[in-house]
N, CA, C and O atoms as a DFTB+ gen file, in Angstrom:
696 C
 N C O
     1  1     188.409      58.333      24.204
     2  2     189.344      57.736      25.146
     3  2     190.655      57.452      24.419
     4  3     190.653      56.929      23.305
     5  1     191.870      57.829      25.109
     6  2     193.207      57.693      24.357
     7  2     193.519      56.294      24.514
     8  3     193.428      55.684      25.579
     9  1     193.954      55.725      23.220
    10  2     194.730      54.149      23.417
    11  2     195.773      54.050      24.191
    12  3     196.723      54.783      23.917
    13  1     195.884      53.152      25.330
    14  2     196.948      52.371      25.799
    15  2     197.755      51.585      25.623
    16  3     197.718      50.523      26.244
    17  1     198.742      51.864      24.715
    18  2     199.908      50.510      24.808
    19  2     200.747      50.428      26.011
    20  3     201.025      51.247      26.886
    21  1     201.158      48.872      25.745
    22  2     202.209      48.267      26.883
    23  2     203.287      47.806      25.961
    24  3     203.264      47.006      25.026
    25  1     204.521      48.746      26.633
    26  2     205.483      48.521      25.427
    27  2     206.040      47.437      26.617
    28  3     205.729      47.554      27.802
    29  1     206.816      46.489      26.150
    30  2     208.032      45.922      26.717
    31  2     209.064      45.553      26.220
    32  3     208.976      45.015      25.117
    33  1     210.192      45.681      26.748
    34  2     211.293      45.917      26.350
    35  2     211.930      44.498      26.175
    36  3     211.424      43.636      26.894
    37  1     213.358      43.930      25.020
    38  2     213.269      42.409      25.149
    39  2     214.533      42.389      25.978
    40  3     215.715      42.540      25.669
    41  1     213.971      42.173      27.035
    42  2     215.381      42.008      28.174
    43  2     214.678      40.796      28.905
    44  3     213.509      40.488      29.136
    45  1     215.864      40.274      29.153
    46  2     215.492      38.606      30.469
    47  2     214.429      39.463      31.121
    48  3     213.338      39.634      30.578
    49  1     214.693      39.907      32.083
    50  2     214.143      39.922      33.245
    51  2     212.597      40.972      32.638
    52  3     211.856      40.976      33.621
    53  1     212.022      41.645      31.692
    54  2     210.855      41.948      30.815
    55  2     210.066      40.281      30.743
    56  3     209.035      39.759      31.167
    57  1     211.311      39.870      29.906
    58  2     210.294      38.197      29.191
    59  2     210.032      37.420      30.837
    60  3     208.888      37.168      31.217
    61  1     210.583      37.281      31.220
    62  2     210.353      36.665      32.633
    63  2     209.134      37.566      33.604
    64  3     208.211      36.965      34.152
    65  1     209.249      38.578      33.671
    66  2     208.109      39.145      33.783
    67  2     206.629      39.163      33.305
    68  3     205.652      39.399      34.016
    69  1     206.632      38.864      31.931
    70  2     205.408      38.775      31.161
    71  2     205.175      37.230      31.530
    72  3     204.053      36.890      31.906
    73  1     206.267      36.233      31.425
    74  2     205.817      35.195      31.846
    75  2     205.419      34.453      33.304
    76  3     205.142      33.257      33.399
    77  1     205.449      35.406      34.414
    78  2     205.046      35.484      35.316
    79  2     203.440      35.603      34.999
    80  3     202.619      34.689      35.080
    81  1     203.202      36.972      34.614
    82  2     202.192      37.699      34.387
    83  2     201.207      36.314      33.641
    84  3     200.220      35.943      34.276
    85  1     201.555      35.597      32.266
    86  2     200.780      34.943      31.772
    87  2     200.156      33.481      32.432
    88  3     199.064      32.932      32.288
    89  1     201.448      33.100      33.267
    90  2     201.195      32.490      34.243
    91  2     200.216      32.473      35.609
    92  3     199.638      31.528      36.146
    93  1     200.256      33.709      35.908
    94  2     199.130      33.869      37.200
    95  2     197.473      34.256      36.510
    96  3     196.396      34.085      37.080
    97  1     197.678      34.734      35.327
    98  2     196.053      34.636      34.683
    99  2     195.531      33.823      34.332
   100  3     194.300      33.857      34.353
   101  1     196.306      32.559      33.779
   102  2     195.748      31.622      33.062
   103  2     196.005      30.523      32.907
   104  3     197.048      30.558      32.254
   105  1     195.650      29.141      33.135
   106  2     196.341      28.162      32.924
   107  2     197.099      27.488      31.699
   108  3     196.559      26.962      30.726
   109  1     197.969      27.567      31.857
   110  2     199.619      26.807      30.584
   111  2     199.491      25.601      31.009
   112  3     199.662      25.306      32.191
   113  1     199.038      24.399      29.704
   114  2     199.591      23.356      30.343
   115  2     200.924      23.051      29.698
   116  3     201.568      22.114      30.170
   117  1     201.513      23.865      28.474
   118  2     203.046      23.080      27.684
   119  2     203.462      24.142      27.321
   120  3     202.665      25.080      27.325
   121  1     204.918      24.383      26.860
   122  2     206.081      25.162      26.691
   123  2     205.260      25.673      25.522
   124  3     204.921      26.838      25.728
   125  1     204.779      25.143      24.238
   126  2     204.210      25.541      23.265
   127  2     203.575      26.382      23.744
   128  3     204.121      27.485      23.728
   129  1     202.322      26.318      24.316
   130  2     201.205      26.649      24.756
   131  2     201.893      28.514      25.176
   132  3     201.515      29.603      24.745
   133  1     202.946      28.170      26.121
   134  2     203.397      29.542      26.875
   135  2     203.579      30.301      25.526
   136  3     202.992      31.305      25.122
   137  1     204.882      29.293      24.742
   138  2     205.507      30.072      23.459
   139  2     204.591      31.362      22.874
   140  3     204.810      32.568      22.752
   141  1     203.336      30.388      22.549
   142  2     202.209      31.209      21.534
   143  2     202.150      32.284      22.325
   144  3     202.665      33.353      21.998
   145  1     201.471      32.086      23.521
   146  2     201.001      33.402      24.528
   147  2     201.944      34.541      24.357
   148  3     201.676      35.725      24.155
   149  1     203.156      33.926      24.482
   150  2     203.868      35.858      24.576
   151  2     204.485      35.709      23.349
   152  3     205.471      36.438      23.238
   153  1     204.232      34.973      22.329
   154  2     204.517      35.719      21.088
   155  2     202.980      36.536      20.517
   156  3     202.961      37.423      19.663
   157  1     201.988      36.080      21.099
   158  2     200.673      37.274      20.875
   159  2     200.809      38.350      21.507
   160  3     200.247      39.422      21.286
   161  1     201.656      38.055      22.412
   162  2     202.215      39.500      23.672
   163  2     203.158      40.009      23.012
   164  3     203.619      40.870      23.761
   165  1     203.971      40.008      21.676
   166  2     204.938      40.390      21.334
   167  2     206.393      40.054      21.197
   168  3     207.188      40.409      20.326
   169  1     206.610      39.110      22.496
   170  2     207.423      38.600      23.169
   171  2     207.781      37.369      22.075
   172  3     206.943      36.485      21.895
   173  1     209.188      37.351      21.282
   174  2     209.333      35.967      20.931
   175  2     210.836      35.169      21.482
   176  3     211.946      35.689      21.594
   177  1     210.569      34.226      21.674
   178  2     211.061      33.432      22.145
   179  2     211.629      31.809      22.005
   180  3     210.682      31.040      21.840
   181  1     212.493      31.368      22.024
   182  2     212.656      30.155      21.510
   183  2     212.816      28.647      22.404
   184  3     213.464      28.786      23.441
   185  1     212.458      27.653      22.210
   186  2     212.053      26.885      23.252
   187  2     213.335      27.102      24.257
   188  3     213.327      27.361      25.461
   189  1     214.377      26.921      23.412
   190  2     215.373      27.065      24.918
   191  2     215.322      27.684      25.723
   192  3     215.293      27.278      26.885
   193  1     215.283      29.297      25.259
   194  2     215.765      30.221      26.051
   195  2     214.036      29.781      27.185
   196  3     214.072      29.750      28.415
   197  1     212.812      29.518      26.398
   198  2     211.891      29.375      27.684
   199  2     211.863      28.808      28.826
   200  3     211.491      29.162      29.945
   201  1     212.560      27.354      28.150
   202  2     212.554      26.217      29.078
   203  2     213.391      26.533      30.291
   204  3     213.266      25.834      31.296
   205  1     214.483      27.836      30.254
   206  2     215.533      28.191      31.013
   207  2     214.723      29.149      31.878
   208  3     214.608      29.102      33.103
   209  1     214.141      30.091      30.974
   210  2     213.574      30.871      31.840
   211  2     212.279      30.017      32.824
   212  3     212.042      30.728      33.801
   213  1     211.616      29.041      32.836
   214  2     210.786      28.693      33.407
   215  2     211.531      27.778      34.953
   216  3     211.167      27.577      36.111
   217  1     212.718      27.440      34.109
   218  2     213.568      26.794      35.376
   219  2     214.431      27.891      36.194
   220  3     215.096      27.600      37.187
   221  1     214.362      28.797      35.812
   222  2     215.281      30.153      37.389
   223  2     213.643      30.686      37.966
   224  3     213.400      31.238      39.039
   225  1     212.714      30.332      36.921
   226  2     211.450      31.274      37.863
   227  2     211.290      30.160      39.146
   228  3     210.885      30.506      40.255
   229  1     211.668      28.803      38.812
   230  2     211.494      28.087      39.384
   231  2     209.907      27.509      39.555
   232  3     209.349      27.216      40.612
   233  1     209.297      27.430      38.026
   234  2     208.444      27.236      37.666
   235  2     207.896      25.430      37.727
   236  3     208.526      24.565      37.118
   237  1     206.514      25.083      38.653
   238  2     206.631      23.627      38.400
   239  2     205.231      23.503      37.694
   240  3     204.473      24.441      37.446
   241  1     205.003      22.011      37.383
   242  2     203.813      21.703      36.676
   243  2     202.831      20.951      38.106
   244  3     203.340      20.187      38.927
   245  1     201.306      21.412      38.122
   246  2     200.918      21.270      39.370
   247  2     199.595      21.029      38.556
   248  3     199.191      21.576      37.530
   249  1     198.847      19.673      39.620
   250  2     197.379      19.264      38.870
   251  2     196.348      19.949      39.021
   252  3     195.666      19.335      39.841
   253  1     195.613      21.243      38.585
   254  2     194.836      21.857      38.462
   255  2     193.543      20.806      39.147
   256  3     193.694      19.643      39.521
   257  1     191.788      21.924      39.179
   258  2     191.054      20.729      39.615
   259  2     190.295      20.079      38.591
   260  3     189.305      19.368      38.764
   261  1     191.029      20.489      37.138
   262  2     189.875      19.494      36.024
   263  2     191.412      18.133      35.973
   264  3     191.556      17.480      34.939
   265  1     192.187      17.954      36.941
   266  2     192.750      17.228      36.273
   267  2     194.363      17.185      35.753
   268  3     195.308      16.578      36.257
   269  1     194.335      17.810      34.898
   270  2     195.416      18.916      33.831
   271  2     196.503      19.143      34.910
   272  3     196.228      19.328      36.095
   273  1     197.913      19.110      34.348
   274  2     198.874      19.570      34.749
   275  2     198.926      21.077      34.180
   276  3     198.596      21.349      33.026
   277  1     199.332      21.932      35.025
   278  2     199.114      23.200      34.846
   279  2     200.692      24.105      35.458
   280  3     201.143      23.981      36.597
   281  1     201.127      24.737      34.662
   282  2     202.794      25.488      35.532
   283  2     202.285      26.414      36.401
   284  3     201.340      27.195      36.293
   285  1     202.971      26.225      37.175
   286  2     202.286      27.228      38.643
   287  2     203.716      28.024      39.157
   288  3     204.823      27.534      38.935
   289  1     203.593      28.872      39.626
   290  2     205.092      29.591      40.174
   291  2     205.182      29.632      41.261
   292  3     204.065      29.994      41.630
   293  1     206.353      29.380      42.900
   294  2     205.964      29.726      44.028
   295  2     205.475      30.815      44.435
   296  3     205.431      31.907      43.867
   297  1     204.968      30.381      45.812
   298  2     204.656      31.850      46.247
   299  2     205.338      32.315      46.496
   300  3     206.395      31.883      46.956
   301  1     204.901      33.877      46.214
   302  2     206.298      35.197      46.836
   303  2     204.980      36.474      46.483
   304  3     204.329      36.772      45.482
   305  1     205.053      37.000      47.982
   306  2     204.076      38.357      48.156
   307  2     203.022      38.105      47.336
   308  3     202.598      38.431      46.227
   309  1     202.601      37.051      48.741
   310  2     200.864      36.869      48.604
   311  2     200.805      35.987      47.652
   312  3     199.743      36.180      47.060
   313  1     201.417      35.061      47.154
   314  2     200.935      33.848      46.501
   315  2     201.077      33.812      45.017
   316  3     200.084      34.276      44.456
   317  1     202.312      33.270      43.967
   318  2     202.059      33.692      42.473
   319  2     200.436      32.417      42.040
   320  3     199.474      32.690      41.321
   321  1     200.668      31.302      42.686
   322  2     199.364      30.473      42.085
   323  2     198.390      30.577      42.067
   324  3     197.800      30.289      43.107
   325  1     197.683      30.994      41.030
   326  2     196.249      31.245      41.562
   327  2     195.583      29.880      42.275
   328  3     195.696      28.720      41.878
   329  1     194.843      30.379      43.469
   330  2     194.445      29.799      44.592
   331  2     193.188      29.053      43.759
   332  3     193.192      27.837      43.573
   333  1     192.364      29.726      43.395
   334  2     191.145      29.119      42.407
   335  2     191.254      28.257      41.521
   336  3     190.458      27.329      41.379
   337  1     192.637      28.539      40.549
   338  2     192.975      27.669      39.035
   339  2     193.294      26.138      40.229
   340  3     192.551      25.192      39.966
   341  1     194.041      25.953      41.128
   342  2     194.743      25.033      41.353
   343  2     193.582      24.468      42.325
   344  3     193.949      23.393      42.798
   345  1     192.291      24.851      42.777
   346  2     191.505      24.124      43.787
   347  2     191.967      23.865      44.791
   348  3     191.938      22.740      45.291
   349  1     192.707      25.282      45.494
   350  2     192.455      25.334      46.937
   351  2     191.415      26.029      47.628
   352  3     191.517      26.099      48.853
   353  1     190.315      26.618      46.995
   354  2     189.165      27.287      47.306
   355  2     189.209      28.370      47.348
   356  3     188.062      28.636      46.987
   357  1     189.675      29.285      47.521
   358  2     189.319      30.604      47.894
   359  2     189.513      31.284      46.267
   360  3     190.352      30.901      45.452
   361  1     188.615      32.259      46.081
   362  2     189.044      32.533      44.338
   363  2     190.069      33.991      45.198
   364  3     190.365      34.282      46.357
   365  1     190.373      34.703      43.516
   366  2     190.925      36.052      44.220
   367  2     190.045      37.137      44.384
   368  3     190.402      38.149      44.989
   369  1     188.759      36.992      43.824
   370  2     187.892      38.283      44.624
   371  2     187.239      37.732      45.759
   372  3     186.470      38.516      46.317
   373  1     187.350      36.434      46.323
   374  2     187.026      36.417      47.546
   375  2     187.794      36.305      48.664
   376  3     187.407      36.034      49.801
   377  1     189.646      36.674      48.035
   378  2     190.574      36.598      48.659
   379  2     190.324      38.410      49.124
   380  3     190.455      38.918      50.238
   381  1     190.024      38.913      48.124
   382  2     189.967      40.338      48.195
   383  2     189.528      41.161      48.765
   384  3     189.949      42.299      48.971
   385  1     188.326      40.491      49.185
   386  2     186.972      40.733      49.961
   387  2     187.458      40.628      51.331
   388  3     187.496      41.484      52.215
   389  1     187.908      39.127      51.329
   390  2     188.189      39.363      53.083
   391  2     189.362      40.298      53.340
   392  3     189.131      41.090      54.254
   393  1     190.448      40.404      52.826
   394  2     191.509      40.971      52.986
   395  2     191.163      42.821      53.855
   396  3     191.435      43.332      54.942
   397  1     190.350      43.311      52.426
   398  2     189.811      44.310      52.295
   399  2     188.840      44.723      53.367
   400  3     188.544      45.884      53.650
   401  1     188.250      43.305      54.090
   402  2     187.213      43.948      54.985
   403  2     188.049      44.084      56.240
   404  3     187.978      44.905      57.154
   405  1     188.960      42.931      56.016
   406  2     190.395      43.101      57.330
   407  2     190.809      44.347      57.592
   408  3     190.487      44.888      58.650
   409  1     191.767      45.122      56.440
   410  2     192.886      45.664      56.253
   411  2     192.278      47.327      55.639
   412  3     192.982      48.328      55.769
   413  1     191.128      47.367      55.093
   414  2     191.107      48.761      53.996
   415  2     190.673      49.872      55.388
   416  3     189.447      49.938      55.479
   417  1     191.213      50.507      56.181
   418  2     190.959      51.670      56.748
   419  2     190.440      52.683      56.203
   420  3     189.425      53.023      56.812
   421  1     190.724      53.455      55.150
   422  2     190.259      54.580      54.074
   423  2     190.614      54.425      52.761
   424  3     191.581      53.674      52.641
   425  1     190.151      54.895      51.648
   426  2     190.120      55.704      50.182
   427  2     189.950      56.648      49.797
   428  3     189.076      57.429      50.174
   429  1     190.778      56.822      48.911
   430  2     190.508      58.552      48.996
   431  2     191.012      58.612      47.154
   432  3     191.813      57.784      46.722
   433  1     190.496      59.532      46.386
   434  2     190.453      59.706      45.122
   435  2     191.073      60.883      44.506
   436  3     190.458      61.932      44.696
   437  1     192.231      60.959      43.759
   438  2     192.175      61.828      42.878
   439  2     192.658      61.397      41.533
   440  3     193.613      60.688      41.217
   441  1     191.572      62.129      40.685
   442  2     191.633      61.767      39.045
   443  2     192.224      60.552      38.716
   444  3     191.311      59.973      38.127
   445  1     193.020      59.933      38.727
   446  2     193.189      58.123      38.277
   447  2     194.015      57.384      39.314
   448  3     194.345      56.199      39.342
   449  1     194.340      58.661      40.404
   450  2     194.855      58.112      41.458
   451  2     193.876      57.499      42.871
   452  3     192.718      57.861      43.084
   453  1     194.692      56.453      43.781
   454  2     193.446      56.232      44.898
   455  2     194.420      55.998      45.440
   456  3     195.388      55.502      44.864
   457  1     194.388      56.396      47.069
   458  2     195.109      56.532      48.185
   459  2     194.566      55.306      49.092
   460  3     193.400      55.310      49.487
   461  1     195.268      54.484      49.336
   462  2     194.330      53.317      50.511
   463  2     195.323      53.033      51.696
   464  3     196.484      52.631      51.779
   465  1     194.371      53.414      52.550
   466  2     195.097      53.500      53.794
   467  2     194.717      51.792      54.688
   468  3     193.589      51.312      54.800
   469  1     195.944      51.203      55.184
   470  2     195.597      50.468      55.986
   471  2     196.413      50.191      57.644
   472  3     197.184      51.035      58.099
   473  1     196.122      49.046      58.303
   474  2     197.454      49.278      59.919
   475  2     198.464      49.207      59.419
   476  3     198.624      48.819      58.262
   477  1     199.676      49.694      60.462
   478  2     200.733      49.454      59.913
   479  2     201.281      47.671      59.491
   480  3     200.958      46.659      60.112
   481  1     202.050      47.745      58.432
   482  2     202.611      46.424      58.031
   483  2     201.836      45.868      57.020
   484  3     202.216      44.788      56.567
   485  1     200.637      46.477      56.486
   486  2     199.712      45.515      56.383
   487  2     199.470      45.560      54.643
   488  3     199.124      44.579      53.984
   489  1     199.738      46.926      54.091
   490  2     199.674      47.608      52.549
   491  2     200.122      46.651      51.619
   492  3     199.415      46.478      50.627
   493  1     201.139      46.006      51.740
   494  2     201.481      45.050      50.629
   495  2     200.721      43.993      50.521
   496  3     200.451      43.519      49.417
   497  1     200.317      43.531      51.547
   498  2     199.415      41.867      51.782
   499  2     198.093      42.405      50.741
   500  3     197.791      41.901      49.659
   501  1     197.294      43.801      51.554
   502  2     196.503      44.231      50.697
   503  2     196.883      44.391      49.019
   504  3     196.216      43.750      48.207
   505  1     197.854      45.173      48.621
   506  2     197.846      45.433      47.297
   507  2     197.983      44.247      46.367
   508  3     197.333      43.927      45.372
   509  1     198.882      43.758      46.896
   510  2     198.948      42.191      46.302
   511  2     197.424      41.363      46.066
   512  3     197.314      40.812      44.970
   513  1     196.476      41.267      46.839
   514  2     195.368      40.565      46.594
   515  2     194.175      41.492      45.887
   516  3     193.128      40.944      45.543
   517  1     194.433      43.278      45.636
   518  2     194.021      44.017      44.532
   519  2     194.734      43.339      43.222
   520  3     194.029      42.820      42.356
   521  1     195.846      43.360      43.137
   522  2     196.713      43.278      42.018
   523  2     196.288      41.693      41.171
   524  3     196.154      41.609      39.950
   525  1     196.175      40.867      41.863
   526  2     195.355      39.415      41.578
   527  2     194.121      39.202      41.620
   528  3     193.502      38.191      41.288
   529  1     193.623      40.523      42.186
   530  2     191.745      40.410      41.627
   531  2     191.869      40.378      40.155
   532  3     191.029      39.574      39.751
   533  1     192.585      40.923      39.091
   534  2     192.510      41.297      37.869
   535  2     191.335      42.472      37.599
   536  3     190.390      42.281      36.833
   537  1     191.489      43.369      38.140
   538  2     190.616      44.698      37.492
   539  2     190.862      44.717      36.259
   540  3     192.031      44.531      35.919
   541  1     189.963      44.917      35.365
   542  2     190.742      45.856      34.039
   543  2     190.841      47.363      34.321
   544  3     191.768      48.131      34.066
   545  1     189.843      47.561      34.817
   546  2     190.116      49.268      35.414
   547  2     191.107      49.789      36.333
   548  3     190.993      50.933      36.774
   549  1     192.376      48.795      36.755
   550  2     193.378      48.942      37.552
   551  2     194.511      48.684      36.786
   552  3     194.655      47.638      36.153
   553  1     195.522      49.814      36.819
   554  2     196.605      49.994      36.132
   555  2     197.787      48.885      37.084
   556  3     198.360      47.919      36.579
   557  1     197.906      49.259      38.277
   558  2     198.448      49.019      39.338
   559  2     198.339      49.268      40.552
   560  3     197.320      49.854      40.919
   561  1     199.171      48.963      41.352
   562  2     199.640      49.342      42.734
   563  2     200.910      49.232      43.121
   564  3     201.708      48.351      42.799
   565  1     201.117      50.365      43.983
   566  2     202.551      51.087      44.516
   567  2     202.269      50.919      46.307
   568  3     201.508      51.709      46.865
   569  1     202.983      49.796      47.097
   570  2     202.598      49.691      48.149
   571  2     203.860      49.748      49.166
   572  3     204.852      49.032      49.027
   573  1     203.643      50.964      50.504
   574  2     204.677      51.052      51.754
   575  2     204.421      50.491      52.491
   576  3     203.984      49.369      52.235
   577  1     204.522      50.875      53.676
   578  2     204.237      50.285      54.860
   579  2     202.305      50.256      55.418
   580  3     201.721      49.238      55.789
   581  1     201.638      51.753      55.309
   582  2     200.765      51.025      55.598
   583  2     199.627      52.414      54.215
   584  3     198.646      53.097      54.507
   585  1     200.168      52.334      53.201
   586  2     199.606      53.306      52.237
   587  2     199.698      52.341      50.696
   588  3     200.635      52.036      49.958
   589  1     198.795      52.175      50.685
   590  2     198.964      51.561      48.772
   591  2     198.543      52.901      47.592
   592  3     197.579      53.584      47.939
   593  1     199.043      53.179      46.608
   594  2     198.929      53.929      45.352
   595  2     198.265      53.098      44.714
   596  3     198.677      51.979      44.407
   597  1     197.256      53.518      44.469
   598  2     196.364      52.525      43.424
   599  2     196.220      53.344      41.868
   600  3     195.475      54.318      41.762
   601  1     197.000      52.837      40.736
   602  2     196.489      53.605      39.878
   603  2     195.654      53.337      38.640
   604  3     196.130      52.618      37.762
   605  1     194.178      53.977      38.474
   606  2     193.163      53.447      37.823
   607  2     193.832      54.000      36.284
   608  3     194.561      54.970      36.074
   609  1     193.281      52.988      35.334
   610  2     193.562      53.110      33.938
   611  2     192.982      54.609      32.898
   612  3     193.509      55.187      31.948
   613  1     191.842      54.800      33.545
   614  2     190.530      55.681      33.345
   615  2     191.901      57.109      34.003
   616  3     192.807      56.629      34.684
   617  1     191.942      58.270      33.830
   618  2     192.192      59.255      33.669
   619  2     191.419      59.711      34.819
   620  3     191.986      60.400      35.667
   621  1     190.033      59.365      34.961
   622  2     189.147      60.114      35.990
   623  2     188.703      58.791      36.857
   624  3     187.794      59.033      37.651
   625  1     189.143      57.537      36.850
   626  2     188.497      56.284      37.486
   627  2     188.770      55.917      38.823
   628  3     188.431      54.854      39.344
   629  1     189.552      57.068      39.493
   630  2     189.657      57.338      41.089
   631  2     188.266      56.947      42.041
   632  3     188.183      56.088      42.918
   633  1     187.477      57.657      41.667
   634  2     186.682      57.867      42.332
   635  2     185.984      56.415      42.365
   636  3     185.774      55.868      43.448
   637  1     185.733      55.985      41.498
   638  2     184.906      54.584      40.555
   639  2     185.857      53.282      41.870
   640  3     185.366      52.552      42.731
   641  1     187.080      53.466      41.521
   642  2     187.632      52.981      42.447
   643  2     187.650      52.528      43.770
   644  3     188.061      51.476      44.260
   645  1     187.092      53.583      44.287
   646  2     187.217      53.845      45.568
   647  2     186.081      53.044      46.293
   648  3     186.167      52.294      47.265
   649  1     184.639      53.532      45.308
   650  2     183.230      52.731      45.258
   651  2     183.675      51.775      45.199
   652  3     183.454      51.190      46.259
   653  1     184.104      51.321      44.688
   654  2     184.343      49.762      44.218
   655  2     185.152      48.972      45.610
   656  3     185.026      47.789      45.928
   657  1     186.057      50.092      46.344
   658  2     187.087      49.174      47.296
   659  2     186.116      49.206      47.961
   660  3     185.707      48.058      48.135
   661  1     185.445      50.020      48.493
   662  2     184.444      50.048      49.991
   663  2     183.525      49.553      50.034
   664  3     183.023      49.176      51.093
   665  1     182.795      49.331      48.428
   666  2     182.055      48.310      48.457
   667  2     182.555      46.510      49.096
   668  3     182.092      45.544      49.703
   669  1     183.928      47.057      48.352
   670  2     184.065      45.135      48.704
   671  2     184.345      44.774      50.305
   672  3     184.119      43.711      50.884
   673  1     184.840      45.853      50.764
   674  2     185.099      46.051      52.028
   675  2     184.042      46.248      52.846
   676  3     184.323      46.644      53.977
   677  1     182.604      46.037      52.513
   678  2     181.599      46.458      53.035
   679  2     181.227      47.742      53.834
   680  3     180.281      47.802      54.619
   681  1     181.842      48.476      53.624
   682  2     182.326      49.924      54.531
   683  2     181.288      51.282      53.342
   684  3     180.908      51.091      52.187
   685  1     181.108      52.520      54.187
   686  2     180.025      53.260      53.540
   687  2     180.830      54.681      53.202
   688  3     181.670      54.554      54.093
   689  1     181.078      55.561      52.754
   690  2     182.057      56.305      52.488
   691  2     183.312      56.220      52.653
   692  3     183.845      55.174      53.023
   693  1     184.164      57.653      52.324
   694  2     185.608      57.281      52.400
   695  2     186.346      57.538      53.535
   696  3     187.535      57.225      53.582
């Protein structure tokens, strides 16, 4: 299997990105705390420039359910907080599940690509609550109006994919 790197580039809007990203996986409770994270990501950074960037993300500190103040980001397309970390109940594979049993019309597979068809309007709501399941076997998603691009990490993990959506969708072929 060929190695995958993730290069990123050091531009604002890269570091603000990753710190999105570290933000919706995991709970941060302090500027330190972030610091370390994306300097293991590569990313270095100095308290200022963070503290700035956490104030245009418009980043707040919100009481998780052990307690803990935790930075949370607003929502924007489908929710940056995770719904689970913060104890509003629903996790994201059971956000996924329903979404999916709502919205997934078809799948369809080729080699690391997956085609998911849903009604019109509806593709982004879906990809967005793929994209916050956290697959590791999911590269991304590319979402229109009612078609999401799903692209698996695996070279051949289309298909694997696809099992996997219709399973969650409770649905029996593609």
């Amino acid at each position: 299997m060929a190695v995958v790197t993730m290069s990123i580039p050091m531009t604002k809007v890269a570091r603000q990105a990753k710190i999105t990203d570290l933000l919706q996986r995991q709970a941060v409770r302090s500027q330190p705390e972030l610091a370390k994270l994306l300097a293991e990501s590569g990313v270095e950074v100095t308290q200022a420039t963070l503290s700035r960037d956490l104030d245009e993300l418009g980043a707040l500190k919100l009481r998780a359910e052990d307690g803990s103040l935790v930075y949370a980001l607003p929502g924007e397309g489908g929710g940056r907080i995770p719904l689970a970390r913060l104890g509003t109940g629903e996790s994201p594979a059971a956000r996924l599940h329903r979404i999916a049993e709502e919205l997934l019309v078809s799948a369809e597979a080729s080699a690391n690509l997956v085609i998911v068809r849903t009604p019109p309007g509806a593709a982004q709501f879906l990809a967005s609550a793929i994209d916050h399941a956290d697959w590791e076997s999911i590269l991304g998603t590319v979402a229109g109006d009612d078609t999401i691009l799903v692209i698996s990490r695996d070279p051949l993990g289309g298909p694997s994919v696809v099992d996997s959506l219709l399973n969650i969708a409770n649905r029996k072929g593609s």
